[in-house]
N, C-alpha and C positions, 0 to 999 in steps of 0.2 A: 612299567606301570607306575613306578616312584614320579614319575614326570607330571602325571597326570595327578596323584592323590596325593602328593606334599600339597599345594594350596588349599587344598579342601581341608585337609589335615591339620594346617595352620592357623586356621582360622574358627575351626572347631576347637581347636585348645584355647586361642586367646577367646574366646567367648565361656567356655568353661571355667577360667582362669578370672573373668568379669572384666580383662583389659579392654575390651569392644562391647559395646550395649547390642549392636547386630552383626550379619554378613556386610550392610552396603557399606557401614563406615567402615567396619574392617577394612572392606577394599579400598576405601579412597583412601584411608589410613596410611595402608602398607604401600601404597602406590605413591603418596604424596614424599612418603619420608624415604623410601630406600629403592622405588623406580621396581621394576618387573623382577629380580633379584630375590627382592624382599620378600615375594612368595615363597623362595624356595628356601626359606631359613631354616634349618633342619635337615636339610636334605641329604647330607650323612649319617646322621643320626636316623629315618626312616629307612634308607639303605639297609644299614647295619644291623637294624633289625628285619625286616622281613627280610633278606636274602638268605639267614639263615632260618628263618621262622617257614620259609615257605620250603627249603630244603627238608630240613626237620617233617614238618606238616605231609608234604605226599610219602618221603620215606618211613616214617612212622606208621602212616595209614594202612599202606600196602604190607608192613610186614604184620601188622595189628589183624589186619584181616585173613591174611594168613596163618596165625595162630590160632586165630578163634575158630575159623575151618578146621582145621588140625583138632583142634581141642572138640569138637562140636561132633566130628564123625571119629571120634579115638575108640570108639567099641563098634563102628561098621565095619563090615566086611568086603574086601576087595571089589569094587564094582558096583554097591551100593549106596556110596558118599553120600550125603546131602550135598545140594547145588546152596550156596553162599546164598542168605535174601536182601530184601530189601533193610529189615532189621537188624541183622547181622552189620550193615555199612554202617547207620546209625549208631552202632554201640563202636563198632571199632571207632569212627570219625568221632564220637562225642570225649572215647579216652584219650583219642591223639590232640586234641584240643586241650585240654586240661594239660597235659603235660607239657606240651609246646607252650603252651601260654606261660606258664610259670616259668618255664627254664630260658622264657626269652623274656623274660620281665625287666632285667636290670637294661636289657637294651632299649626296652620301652619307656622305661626313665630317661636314661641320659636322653631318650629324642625327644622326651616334653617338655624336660630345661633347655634345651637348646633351641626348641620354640620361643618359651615361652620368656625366657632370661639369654638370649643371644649375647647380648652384652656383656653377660659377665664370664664366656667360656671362649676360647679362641680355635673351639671344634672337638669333638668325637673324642680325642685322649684326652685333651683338656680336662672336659666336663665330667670325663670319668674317675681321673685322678685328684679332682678337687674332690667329687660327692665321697669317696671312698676315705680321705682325708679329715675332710671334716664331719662327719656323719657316719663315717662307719661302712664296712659290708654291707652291713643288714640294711639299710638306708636302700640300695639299690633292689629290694624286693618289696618295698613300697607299694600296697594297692596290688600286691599278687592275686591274693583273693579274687579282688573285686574284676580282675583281667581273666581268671580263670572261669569266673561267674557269666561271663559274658562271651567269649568265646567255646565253650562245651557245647550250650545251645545253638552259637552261631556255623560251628564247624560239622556239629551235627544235622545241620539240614543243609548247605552247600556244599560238602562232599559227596554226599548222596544221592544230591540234587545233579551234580555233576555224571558221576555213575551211569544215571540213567539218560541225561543227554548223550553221555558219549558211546552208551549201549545203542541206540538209536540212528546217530551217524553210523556205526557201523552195520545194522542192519540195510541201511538203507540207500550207503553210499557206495554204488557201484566199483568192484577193486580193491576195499578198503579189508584189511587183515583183523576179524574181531579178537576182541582179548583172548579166547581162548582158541588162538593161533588157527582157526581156520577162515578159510576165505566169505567173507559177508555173499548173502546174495540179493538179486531183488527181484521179486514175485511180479509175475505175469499172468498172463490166461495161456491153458496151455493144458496139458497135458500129461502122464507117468506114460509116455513114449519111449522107445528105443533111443539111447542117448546118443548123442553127435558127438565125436570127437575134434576137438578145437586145434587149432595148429599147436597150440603149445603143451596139447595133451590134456585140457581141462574136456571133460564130459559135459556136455549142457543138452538139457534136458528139450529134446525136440518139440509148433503150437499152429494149430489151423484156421485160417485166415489171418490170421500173421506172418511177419517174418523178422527175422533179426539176424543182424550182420554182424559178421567176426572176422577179423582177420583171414587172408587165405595164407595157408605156410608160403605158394609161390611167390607171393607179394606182399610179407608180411612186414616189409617195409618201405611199402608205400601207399596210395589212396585207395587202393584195392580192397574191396570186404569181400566174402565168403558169405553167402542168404542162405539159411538151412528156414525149412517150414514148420514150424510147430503145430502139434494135434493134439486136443485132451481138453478138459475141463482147466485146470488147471495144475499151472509148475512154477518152480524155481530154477533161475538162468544165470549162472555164475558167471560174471563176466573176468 
């Protein structure tokens, strides 16, 4: 994804930075002086940072949300858990935010001198062993705050946002294994019929004036399907 967001990346700095008055000259800019290249100025330094920011970010989230479950049913009793909500992602995403942000902040430095001052670092250890040099540790936690301030909100509504896209493919994509390891299914007209058993032993739920095709065990590799009739009002049909 670094391929695609270092230009955008770059040129949103030098306009932060006031090197560029717009995007268009930015580009003719970077294009006239340093050829398609020149886009990618930084591109270890965004590296560097989001591959561990994105590792950090889903590993943090998932255990975040894990604790707060834990902690949330710690006086329920065996089999009455709370089910995780939508609030529950929210808080956990907003603190895996804050804390990623900050602990990946000195990477986030070295990648906006090396935007923004190319020329005076000759890459990634460079830039790092100069700022730390002349400026100190604390230099590379520069604008933590303002990075923290900004992704809490941001990581609090596209994790979330994510959650429930990806709760959604599994409901709805034939096959697919939902997070909480059972087999998705997808609703038909149909039936609470005698269930059919499927050559590979799944149950599916039999529907009338329909039919739906499954594998036969004698042919079950090749073009051959297996038609069972479903009857009911309505079912769900594991495929």
């Amino acid at each position: 994804s670094s391929v695609i967001l270092v230009p955008g990346e770059l040129i949103k700095q030098r306009l932060q930075m006031g090197q560029i008055s717009s995007v268009k000259q930015g580009i003719s800019t970077i294009w006239k002086n340093d050829g398609i290249l020149g886009f990618f100025a930084g591109y270890s330094g965004v590296c560097a940072r989001d591959i561990p920011y994105t590792m950090l970010e889903l590993g943090l989230y998932d255990n975040f949300k894990s604790l707060y479950l834990k902690f949330k049913n710690r006086n329920m009793e065996e089999g009455s858990e709370k089910p995780i909500t939508q609030f529950d992602e929210i808080i956990a995403a907003a603190i895996t935010g804050g804390i990623t942000g900050y602990i990946t902040n000195p990477l986030d430095v070295i990648k906006t001198k090396l935007m923004v001052d190319s020329d005076l670092y000759k890459g990634f250890i460079d830039c790092f062993r100069k700022s730390v040099s002349q400026h100190g540790i604390s230099s590379l936690f520069q604008g933590g705050l303002a990075r923290v301030a900004w992704l809490v909100p941001f990581t609090a509504i596209y994790l979330p946002v994510y959650e429930v896209f990806k709760r959604r493919l599994e409901l709805y994509t034939p096959g697919a294994t939902a997070s909480d390891g059972t087999q998705s299914a997808m609703k038909v007209k149909g039936g609470a019929q005698p269930r059919v058993q499927g050559w590979d032993g799944s149950a599916f739920l039999p529907v009338p004036s329909r039919s739906v095709r499954f594998p036969s065990e004698t042919y079950r590799n090749s073009r051959h399907r297996g038609t069972y009739r479903l009857d009911g009002d309505e079912c769900f049909v594991s495929f």
